[in-house]
N, C-alpha and C positions, 0 to 999 in steps of 0.2 A: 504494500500500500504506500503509494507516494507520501511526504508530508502534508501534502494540503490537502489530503482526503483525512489526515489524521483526525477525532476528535481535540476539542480542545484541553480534555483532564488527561488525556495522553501522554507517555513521555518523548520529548521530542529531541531533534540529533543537535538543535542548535541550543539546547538549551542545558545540555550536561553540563555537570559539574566534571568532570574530563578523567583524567585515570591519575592516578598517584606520581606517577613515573611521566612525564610529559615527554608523548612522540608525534612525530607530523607524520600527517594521513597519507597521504600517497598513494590511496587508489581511489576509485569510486565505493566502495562498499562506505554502508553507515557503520558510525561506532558499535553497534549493537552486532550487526552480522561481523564485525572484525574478533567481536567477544563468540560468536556461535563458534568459529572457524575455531578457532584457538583453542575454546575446550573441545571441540569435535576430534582435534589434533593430538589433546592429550596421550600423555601411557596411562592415565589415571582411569579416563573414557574406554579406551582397550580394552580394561583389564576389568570392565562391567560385565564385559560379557561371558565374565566365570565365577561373577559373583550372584550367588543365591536371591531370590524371592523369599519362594518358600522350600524350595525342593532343593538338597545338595546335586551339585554338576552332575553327578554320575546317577542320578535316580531318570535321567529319561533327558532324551535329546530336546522333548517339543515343549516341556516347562516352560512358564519366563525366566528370564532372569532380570539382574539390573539392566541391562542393556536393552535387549527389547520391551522392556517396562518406560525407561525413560523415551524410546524410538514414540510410544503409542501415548506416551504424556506431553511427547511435542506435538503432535501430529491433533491431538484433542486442544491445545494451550491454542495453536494455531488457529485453527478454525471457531474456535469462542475468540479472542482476541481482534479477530478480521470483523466478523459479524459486529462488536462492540465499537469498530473503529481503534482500535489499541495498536501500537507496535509490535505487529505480530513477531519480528528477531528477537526481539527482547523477552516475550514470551516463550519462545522458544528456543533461545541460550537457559533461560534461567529453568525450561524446564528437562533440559540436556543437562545441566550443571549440578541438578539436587540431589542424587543418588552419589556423586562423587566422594563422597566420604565416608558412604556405609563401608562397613570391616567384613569379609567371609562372613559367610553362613547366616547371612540376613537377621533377624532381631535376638536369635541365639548369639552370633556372635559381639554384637553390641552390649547385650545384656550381662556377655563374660566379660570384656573390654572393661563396661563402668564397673562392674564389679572389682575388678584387679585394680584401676585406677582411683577409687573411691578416695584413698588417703590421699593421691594428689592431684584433686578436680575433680575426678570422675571423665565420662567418654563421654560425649554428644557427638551425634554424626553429622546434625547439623552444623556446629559448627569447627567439625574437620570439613566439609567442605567447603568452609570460607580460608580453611588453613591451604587444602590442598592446591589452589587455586591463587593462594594468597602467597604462599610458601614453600610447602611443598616438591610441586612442581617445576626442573631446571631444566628448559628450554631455552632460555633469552640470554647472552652475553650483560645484559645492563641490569638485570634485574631479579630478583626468586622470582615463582609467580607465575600469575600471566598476565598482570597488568591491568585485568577488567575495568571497566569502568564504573564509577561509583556505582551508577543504577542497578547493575548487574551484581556488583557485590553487595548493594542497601536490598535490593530482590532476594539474594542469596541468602544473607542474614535473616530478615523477617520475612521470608514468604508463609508462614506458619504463624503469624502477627508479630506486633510487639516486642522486642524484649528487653523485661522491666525491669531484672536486677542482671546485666552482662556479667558472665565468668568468665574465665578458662580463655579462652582462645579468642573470645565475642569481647572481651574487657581487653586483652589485648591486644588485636589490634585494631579496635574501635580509640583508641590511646593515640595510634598511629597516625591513622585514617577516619576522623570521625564520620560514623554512617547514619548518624541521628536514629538508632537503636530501639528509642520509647514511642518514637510513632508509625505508623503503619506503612506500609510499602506501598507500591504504585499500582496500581491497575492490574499491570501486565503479570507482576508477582502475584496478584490475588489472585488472576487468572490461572499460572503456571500450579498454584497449592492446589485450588479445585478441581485441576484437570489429574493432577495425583490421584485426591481420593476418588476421581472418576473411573480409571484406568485402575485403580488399585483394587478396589472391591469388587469390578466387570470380569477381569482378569483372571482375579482370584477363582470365582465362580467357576469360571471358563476351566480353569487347571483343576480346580478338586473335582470336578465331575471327571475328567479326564483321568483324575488319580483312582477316579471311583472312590473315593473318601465319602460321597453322597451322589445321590440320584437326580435325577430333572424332575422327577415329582416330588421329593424333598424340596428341590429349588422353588418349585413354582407354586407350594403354598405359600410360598409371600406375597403379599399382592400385586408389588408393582412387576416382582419378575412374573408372577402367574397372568398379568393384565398380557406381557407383551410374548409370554410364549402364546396366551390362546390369539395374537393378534397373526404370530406368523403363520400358525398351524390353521386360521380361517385365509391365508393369504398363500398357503402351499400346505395343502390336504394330504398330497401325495408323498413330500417329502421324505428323504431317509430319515432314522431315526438321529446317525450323528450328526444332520445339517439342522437340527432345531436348537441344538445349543449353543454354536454360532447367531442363527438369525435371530434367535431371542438375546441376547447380549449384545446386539449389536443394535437392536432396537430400545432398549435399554437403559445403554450408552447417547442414542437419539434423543431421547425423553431426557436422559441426565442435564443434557449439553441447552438443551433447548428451554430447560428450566431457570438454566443460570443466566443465560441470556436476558430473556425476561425478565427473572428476578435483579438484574443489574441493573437492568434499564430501568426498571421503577424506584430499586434506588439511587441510582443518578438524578434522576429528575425531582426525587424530591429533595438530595442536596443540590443540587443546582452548580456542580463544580466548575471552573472557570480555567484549572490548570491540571498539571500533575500532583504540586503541593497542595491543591484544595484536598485530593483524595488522603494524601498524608494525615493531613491533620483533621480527619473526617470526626475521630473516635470513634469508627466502626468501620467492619470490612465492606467494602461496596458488591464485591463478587461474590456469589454465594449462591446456596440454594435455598427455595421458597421453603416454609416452615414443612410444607406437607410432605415435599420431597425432602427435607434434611431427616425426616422421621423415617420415611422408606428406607433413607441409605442407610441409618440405625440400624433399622430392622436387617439387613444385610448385614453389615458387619459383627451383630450381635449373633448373627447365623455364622457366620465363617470364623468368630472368635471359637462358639463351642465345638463345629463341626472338622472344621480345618485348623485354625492352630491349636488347638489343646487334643486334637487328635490322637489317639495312642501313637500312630506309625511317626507322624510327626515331633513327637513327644519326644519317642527312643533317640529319633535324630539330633532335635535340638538340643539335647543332652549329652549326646556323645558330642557330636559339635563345642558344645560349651566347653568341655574337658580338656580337647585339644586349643581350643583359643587360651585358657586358662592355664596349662601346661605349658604351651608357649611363651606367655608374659614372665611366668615364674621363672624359668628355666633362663632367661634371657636377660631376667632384670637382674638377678643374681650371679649370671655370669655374661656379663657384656663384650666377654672376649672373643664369646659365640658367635656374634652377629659378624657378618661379611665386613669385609675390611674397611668400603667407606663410609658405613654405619660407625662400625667398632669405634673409628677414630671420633665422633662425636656425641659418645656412650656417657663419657665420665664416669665418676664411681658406682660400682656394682653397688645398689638397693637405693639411689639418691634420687632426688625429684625429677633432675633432669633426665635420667638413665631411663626413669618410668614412662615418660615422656615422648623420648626418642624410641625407646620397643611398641609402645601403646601405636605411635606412626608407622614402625615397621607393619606389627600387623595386620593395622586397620587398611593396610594399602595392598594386602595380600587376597589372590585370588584363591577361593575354596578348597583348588586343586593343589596351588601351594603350601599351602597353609597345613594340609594334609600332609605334603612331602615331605614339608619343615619339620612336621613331628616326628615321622619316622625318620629322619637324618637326627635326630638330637632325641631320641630314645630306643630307635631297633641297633643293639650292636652288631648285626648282620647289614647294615648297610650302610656306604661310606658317606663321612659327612660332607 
């Protein structure tokens, strides 16, 4: 969408506050696509596509993973964002960018990470991916990073709202780079969070039926998924049986997207925004879904909490997972001579804050498959380290 089709609460290319590190433009792309490209580029981005949803790498080829979770959270960010008038690159950087700091084995492995880290900060994934991005990552001769531009890192930080008391890595380098933290993010970031849980709980569906963890008549006593399987199944009678759990999710996903719409546009107009910073300082999210559909998506989640993650099969996994993420930190923080040679050199003392720190990075940037490896090199004595 050109700028002058942009709305006006929009974030626009001439009105950034610029990137930390000041470099001249020198192509046509806007700032926002020069931020897509850059984390598209990542090894960080790469290495999504072996990290976990819900299924470890080795449970089934046609799972999601991070990688095609974040492919179908741009692909959703976009198409709400166009419709609203938004900058749909910035939507879709930011919703390419948010998965970048989850650690192996999806919310097991996080949930082992803050655990181990607890004495110094604790783990948030949100904001290792404002580290990885910010830090992390060494591509550039001039700088850590990638440079993002404020909007993409103020998206990055609150696209989930607010954040009211900054820690960890959010106090730090909000210290640096302030991203005005306590008030709410832009459009295209509220957009990017809603196209998550859109794509997160659609998805989810999609893979436990497929895991057979539940049935499509289990699914479709809910109402709004029961509303849109009986809508495909009067729209194709004949259908196979595997093509209705597709068309009903994917109808679903219609109803979702076209809620938010909606429901945006009525809350736009009754604030009446005039910028980007108008949305800022709204004191409420403008993106969203209507009251009746936030209850549906409950009702969903509250179904794929009992049926899918507290699952027994699931269960065993996210456990033994835990073991090895928790094994890992131990084994590592305590002996930091283990880690590869140019970690080692910036380890410092074995059991120290910064040591916990530097392993906690190591791991959470490791993919499922390694993370696995890593184990058996640093406790099978049948295999060399």
């Amino acid at each position: 969408m050109a700028p002058s089709d942009l709305a006006p609460w929009a974030v626009r290319p001439e009105t950034s506050r610029g990137r930390l590190h000041p470099e001249p433009g020198g192509d046509a792309r806007s700032p926002w696509q020069r931020d897509r490209d850059r984390i598209i580029h990542t090894g960080a981005f790469r290495r999504l596509q072996y990290k976990t949803q819900v299924f470890v790498f080795h449970e089934g080829d046609y799972f999601r993973t991070r990688l095609t979770h974040s492919i179908e959270v741009a692909q959703i960010a976009r198409a709400i964002a166009r419709r609203l008038r938004l900058d749909e690159d910035l939507a879709e950087a930011l919703a390419l960018a948010h998965d970048l700091g989850h650690p192996p084995f999806g919310h097991a492995g996080e949930e082992a990470l803050d655990s181990q880290m607890r004495p110094y900060g604790g783990f948030d994934h949100n904001a290792q991916s404002l580290k990885v991005v910010t830090r992390l990552e060494s591509r550039y001769a001039a700088f850590d990073g990638l440079n993002l531009t404020w909007e993409t890192l103020e998206g990055l930080a609150k696209h989930n709202g607010p954040v009211r008391r900054p820690a960890g890595y959010f106090a730090e380098y909000d210290a640096i780079h302030g991203l005005d933290l306590t008030t709410h993010a832009s459009a295209e970031a509220q957009v990017a969070a809603i196209a998550d849980d859109i794509a997160y709980n659609n998805h989810d569906l999609d893979d436990g039926i497929r895991a057979r963890l539940f049935t499509m008549e289990e699914v479709t006593a809910l109402p709004l998924i029961g509303e849109a399987w009986e809508e495909a199944r009067a729209a194709h009678p004949t259908m196979a049986r595997d093509r209705e759990v597709t068309e009903t999710v994917r109808r679903v996903i219609n109803r979702m997207v076209q809620d938010v719409i909606d429901e945006a546009g009525r809350r736009i107009a009754a604030l009446a925004p005039r910028s980007a910073d108008d949305i800022r300082a709204a004191g409420q999210t403008v993106v969203g879904f209507s009251a009746a559909m936030q209850a549906a998506n409950q009702e969903i989640r509250e179904f794929l909490f009992t049926r899918m993650y507290r699952h027994w099969r699931v269960n065993r996994a996210m456990q033994k997972s835990k073991r090895v993420s928790q094994m890992l930190f131990q084994l590592l923080h305590g002996g930091p001579q283990m880690l590869p040679p140019d970690w080692q050199a910036r380890a410092g003392e074995a059991g120290s804050t910064a040591c916990a720190q530097l392993v906690c990075d190591y791991i959470a940037g490791m993919t499922d498959r390694f993370a696995l490896e890593e184990h058996k090199r640093l406790t099978d004595p049948n295999i060399p380290g």
